[in-house]
TIRO-2110 file (N, C-alpha, C; in Angstrom, 1 decimal):
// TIRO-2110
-9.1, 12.5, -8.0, N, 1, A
-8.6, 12.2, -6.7, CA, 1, A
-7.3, 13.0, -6.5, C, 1, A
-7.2, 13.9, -5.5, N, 2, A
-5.5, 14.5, -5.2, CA, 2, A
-4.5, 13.6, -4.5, C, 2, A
-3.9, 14.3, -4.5, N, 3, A
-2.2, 13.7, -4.3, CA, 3, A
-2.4, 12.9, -2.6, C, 3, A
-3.1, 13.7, -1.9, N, 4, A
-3.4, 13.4, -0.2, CA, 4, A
-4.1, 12.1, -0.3, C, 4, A
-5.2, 12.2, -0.9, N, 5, A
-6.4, 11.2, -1.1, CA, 5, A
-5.4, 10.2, -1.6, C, 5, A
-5.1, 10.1, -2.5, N, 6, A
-4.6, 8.6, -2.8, CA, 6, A
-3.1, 8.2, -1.9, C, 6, A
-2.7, 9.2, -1.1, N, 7, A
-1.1, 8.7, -0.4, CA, 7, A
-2.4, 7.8, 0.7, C, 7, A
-3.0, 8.4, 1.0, N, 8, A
-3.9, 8.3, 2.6, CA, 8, A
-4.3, 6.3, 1.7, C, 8, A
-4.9, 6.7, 0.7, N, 9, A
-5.4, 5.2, 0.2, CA, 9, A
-4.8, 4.0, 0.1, C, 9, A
-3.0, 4.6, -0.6, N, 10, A
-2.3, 3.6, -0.4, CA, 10, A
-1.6, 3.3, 0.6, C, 10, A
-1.4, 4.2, 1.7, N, 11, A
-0.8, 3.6, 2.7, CA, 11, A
-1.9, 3.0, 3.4, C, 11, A
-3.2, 3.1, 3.5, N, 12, A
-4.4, 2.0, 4.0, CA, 12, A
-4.1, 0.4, 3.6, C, 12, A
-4.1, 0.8, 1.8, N, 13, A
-3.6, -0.2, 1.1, CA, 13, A
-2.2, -0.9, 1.5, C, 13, A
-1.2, -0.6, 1.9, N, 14, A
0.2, -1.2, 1.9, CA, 14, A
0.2, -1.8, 3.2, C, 14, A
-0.5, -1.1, 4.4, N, 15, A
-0.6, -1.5, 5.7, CA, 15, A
-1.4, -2.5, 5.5, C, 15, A
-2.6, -2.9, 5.1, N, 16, A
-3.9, -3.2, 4.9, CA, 16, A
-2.9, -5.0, 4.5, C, 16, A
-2.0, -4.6, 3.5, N, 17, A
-1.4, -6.0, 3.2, CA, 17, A
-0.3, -6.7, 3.7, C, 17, A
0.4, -5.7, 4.7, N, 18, A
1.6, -6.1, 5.4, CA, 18, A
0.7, -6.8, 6.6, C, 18, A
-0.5, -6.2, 7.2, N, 19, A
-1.5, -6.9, 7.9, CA, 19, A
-1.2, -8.1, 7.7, C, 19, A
-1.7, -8.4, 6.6, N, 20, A
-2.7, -9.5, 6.3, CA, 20, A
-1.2, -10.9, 6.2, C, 20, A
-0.7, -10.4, 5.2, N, 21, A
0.4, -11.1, 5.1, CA, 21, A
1.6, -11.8, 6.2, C, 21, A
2.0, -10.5, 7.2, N, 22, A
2.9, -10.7, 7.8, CA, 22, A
2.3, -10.5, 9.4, C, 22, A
1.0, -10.5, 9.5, N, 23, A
0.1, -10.1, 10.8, CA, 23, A
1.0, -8.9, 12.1, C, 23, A
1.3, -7.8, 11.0, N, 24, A
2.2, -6.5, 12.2, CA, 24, A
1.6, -5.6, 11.6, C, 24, A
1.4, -4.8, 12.9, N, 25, A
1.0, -3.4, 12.4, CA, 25, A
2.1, -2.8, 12.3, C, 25, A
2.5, -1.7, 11.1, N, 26, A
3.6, -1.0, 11.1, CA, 26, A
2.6, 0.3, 10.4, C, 26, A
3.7, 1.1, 10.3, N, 27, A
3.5, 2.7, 10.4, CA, 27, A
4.0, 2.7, 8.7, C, 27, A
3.0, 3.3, 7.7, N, 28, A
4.2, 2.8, 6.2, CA, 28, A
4.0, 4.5, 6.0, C, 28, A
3.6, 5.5, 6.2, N, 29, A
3.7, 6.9, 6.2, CA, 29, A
5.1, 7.2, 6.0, C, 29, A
6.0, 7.2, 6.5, N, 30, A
7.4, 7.8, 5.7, CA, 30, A
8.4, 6.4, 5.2, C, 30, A
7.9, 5.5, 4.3, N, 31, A
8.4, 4.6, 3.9, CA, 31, A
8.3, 4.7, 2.1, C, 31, A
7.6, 5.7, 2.1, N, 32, A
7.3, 6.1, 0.5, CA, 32, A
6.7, 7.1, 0.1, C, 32, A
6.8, 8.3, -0.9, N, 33, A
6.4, 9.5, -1.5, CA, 33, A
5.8, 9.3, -2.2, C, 33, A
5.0, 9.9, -3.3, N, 34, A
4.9, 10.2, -4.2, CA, 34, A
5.7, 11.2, -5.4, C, 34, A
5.7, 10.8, -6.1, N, 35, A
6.2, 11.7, -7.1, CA, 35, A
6.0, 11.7, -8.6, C, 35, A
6.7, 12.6, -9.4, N, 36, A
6.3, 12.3, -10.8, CA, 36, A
7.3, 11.9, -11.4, C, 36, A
6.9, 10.7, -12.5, N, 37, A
8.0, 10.3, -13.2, CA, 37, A
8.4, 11.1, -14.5, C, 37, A
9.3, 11.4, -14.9, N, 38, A
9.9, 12.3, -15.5, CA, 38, A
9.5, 12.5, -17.2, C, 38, A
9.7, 10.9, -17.2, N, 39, A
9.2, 10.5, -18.9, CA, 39, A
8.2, 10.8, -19.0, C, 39, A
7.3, 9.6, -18.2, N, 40, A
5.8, 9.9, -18.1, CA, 40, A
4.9, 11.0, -17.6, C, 40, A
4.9, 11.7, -17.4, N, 41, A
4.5, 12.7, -16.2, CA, 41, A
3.2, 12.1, -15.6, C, 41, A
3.3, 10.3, -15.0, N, 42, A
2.6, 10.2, -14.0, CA, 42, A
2.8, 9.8, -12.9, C, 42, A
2.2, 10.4, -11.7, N, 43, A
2.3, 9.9, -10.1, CA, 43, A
2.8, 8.5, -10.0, C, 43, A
4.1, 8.3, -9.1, N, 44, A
4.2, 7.1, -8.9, CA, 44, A
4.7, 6.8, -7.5, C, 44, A
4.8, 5.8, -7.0, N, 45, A
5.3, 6.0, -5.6, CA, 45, A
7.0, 5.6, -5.7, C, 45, A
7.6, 6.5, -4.4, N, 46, A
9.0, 6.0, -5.0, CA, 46, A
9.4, 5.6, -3.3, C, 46, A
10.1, 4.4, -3.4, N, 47, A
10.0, 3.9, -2.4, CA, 47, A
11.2, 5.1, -1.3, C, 47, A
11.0, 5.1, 0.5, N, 48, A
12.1, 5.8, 0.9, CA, 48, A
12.0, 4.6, 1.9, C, 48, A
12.0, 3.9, 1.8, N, 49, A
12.1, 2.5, 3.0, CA, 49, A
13.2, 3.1, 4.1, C, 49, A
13.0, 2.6, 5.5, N, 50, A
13.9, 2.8, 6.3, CA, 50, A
14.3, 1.9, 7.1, C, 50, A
15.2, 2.2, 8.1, N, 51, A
15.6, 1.1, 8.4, CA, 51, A
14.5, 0.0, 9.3, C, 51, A
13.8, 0.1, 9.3, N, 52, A
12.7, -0.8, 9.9, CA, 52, A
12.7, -1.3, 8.8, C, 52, A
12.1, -0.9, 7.3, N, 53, A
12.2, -1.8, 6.2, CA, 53, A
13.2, -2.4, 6.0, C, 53, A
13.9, -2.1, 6.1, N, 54, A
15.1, -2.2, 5.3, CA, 54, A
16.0, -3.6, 6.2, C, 54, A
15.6, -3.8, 7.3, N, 55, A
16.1, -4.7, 8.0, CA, 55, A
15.4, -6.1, 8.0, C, 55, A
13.7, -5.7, 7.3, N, 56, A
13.5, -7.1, 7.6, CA, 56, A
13.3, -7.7, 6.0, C, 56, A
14.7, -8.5, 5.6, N, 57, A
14.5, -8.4, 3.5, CA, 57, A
13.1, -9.0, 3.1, C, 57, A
12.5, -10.1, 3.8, N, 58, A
10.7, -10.5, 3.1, CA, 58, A
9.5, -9.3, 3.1, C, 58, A
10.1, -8.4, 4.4, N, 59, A
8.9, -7.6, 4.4, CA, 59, A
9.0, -5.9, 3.4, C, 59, A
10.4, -6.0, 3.3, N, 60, A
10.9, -4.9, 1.9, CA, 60, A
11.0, -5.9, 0.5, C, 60, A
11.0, -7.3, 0.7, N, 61, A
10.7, -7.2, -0.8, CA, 61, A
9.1, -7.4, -1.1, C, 61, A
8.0, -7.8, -0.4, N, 62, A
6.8, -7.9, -0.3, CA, 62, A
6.6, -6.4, -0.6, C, 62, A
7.2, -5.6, 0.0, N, 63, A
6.6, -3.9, -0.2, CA, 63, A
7.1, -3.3, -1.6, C, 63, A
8.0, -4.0, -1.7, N, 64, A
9.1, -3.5, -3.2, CA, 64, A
8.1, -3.9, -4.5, C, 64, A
7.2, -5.4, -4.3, N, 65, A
6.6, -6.1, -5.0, CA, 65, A
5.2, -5.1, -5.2, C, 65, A
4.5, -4.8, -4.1, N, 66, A
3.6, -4.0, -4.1, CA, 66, A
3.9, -3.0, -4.9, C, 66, A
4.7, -2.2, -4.5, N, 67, A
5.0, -0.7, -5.5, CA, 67, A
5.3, -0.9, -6.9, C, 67, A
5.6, -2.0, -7.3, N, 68, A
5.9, -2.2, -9.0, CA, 68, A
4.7, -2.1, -9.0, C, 68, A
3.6, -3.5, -8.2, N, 69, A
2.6, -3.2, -9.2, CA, 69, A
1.4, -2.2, -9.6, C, 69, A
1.9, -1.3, -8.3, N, 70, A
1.2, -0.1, -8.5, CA, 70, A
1.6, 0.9, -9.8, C, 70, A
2.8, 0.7, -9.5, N, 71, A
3.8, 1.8, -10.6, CA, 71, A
3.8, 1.7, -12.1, C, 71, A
3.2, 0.2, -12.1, N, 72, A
3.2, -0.3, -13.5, CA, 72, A
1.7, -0.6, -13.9, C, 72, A
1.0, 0.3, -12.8, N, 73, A
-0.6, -0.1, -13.3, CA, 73, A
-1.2, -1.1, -13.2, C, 73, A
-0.6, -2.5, -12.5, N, 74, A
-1.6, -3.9, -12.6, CA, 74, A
-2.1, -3.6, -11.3, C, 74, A
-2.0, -2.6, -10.9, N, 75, A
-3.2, -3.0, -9.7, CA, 75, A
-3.9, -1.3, -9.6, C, 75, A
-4.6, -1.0, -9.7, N, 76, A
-5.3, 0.3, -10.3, CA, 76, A
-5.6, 0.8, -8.8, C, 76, A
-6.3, 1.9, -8.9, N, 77, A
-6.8, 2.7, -8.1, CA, 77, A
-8.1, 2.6, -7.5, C, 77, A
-8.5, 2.0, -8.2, N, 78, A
-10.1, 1.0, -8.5, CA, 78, A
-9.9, -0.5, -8.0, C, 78, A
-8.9, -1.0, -7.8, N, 79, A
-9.0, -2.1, -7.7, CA, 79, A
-8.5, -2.3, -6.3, C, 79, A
-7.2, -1.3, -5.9, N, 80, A
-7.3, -0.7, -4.5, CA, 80, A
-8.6, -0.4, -3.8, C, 80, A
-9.0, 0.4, -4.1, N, 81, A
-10.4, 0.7, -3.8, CA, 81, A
-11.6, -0.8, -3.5, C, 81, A
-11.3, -1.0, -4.3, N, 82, A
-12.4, -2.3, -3.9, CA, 82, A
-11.9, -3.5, -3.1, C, 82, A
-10.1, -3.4, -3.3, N, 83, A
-9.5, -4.9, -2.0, CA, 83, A
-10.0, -3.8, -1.0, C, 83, A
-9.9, -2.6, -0.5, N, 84, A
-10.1, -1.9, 1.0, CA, 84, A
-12.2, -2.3, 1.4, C, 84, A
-12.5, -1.8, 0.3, N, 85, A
-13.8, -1.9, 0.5, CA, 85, A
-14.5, -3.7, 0.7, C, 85, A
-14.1, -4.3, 0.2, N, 86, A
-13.7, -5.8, 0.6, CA, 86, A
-13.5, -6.3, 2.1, C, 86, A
-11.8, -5.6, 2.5, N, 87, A
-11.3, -5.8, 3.5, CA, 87, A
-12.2, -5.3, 4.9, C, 87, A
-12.8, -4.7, 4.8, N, 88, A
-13.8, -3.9, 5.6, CA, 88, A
-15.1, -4.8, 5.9, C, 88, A
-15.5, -4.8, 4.6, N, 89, A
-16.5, -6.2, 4.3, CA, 89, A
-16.7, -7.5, 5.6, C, 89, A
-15.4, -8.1, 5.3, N, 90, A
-15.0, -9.3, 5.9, CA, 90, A
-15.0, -8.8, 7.0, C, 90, A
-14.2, -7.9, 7.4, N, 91, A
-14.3, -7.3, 9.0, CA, 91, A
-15.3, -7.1, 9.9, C, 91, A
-16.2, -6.4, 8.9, N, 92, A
-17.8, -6.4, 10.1, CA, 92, A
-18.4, -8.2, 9.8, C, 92, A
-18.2, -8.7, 8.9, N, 93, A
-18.8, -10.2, 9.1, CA, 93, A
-18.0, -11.0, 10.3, C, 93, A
-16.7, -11.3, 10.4, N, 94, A
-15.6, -11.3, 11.0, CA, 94, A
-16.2, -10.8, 12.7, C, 94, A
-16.9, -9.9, 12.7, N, 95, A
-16.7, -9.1, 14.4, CA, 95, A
-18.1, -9.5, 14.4, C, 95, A
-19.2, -9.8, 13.7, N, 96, A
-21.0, -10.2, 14.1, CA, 96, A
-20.7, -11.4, 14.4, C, 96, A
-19.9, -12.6, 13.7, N, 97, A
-19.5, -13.5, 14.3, CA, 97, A
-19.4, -14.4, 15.6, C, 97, A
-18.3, -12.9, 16.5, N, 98, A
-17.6, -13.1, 16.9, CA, 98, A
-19.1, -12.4, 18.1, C, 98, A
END
């Protein structure tokens, strides 16, 4: 998976949770980069929060909480992949419903 492919996934993913969590759509596209970590030489996200984050402290530390646990691997790329594919799931059951 490239560098695009997975920014595109996790900001699906980080939106996907600030959704669900805090029920706001926000824009998370310049609230975090990618980059490499120096030791490790693997991709990690490094937060650039702005002041939209940065003003509201539950919803920067909710986002802060996310990025460890991506950064630290308990939540995989696979496992992203399947809360999105999930979240989708619910949504068309959610709208036949309705």
């Amino acid at each position: 998976m490239q560098n695009q492919e997975i920014k595109k996934l996790i900001r699906n993913y980080l939106t996907s949770c600030v959704k669900s969590q805090f029920d706001i759509d926000i824009d998370l596209e310049k609230e975090y980069m990618l980059t490499e970590n120096l030791v490790s030489k693997k991709t990690i996200i490094a937060p650039t929060f702005t002041d939209e984050i940065l003003s509201n402290a539950n919803l920067k530390l909710f986002l802060t909480s996310l990025v460890t646990e991506i950064n630290n691997e308990k939540c995989s790329i696979e496992f992203i992949k399947e809360k999105m594919r999930s979240a989708k799931e619910s949504d068309s059951q959610q709208m036949e419903m309705i």
